[in-house]
Each structure stands twice: as structure tokens, then as C-alpha cells.
N, C-alpha and C positions, 0 to 999 in steps of 0.2 A: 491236347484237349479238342480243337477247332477239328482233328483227323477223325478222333472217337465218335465227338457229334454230328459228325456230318455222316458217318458208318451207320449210328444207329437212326437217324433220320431216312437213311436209306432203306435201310430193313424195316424199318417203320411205315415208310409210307408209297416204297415202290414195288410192283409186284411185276417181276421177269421173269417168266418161267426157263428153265436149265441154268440159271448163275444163283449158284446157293447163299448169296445175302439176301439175294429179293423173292426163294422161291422157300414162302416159309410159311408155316397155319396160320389161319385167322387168330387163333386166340395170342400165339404169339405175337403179332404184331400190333395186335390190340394192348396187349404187355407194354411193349415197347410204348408205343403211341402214349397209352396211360404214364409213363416213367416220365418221357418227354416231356410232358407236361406239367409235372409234380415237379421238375426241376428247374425248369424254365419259371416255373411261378415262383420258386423261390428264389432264383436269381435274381427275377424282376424286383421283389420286396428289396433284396441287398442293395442293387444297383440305385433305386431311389434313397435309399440309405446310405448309400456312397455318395452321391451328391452333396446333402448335407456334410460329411465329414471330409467331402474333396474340400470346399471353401473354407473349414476350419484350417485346414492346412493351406492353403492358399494352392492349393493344387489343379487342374482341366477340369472341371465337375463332367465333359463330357466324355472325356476319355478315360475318367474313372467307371463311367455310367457303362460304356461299350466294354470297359475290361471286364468289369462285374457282371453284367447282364452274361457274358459269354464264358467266362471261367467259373466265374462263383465266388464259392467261399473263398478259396486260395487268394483270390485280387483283393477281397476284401477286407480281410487281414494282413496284407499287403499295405492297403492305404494306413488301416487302423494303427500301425505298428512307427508311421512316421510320425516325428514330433508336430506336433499343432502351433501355433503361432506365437498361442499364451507361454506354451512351454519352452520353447524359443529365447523367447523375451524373460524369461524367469531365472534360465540358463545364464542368458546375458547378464542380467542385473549382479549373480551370484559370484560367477568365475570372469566376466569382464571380457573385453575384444580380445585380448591377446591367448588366452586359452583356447576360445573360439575357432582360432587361426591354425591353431597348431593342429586342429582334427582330431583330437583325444576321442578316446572313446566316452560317449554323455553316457551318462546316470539317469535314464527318465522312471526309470522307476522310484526311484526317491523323488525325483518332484514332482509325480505323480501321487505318493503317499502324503508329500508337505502341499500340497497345493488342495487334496481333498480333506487332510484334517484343519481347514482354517473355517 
């Protein structure tokens, strides 16, 4: 991603004439430029959005914030996907330390569905 972004920030905003990334029409790069931006704005929404669900998980809120701002959606279904604190402790209360221990594969989608039908 960090290789892609950085490619099309070039074609976007550097103009060298004879190296065929930077020597490209205006409207093209206006393209570009416009894209960059429509994506980046939506990063930036996840990424503060990432914060709040970094602390539900008890996770960096800032190195959620920089994965998200800079990959996107993929980090952010990334965080989304690890269990929260509450679900944790739910786990615990149900199957006890010693299940815990053994690294079984968890179930959150069930207590996910028992925890929103209460």
C-alpha cells in the first residue's frame, strides 16, 4: 500500500518531463490529485474511528490511528475483528481460566448475538 501511495502521490503532484510517471496531462493529474483526496478523507473518518474502538479493545489508539489513516479500510477491520474487553470478560465468566489457556478457537459471534439480544 505505503509503495502504491507514494507512486500515485508522485504522478500526482510531480511534474518531470522524459520519466513517464511525472510526465503526464493535466487533467490526468488533476484525476489523481482528486482520488487522493477522496481517499485520504475517508481514511481520516476511519482512523478517528479507530481510536474509539482502539480503547474498547484496550489496544495503541495511536498506532491504530497511523495504520488506519494510511491503509484504510483493511486496518480497520483489522481492529474491528479483535475481541473487546466486555467480550473478553463474557468469554471468561462462560468457559473459565482454563479453556482460556488452552487457545481454543473463541466463538464471538455467539456472544456477540447473546450480548446484543439482552
Amino acid at each position: 500500500h505505503f509503495i502504491g501511495a507514494i507512486s500515485v502521490i508522485i504522478m500526482a503532484f510531480v511534474e518531470y518531463p522524459g520519466f513517464p510517471l511525472t510526465n503526464l496531462p493535466s487533467p490526468l493529474r488533476g484525476a489523481f490529485q482528486g482520488g487522493l483526496v477522496a481517499v485520504y478523507l475517508i481514511n481520516a473518518v476511519l482512523a478517528v474511528l479507530a481510536i474509539f474502538k482502539a480503547q474498547e479493545r484496550k489496544q495503541p489508539s495511536v498506532l491504530w490511528f497511523v495504520k488506519t489513516f494510511t491503509i484504510g479500510g483493511l486496518a480497520f477491520d483489522q481492529l474491528t475483528q479483535l475481541p473487546t474487553t466486555e467480550q473478553i470478560e463474557l468469554l471468561k465468566n462462560k468457559k473459565g481460566k482454563r479453556s482460556i489457556k488452552k487457545k481454543e478457537k473463541l466463538n464471538f459471534e455467539e456472544i456477540n448475538f447473546r450480548h446484543k439480544s439482552r
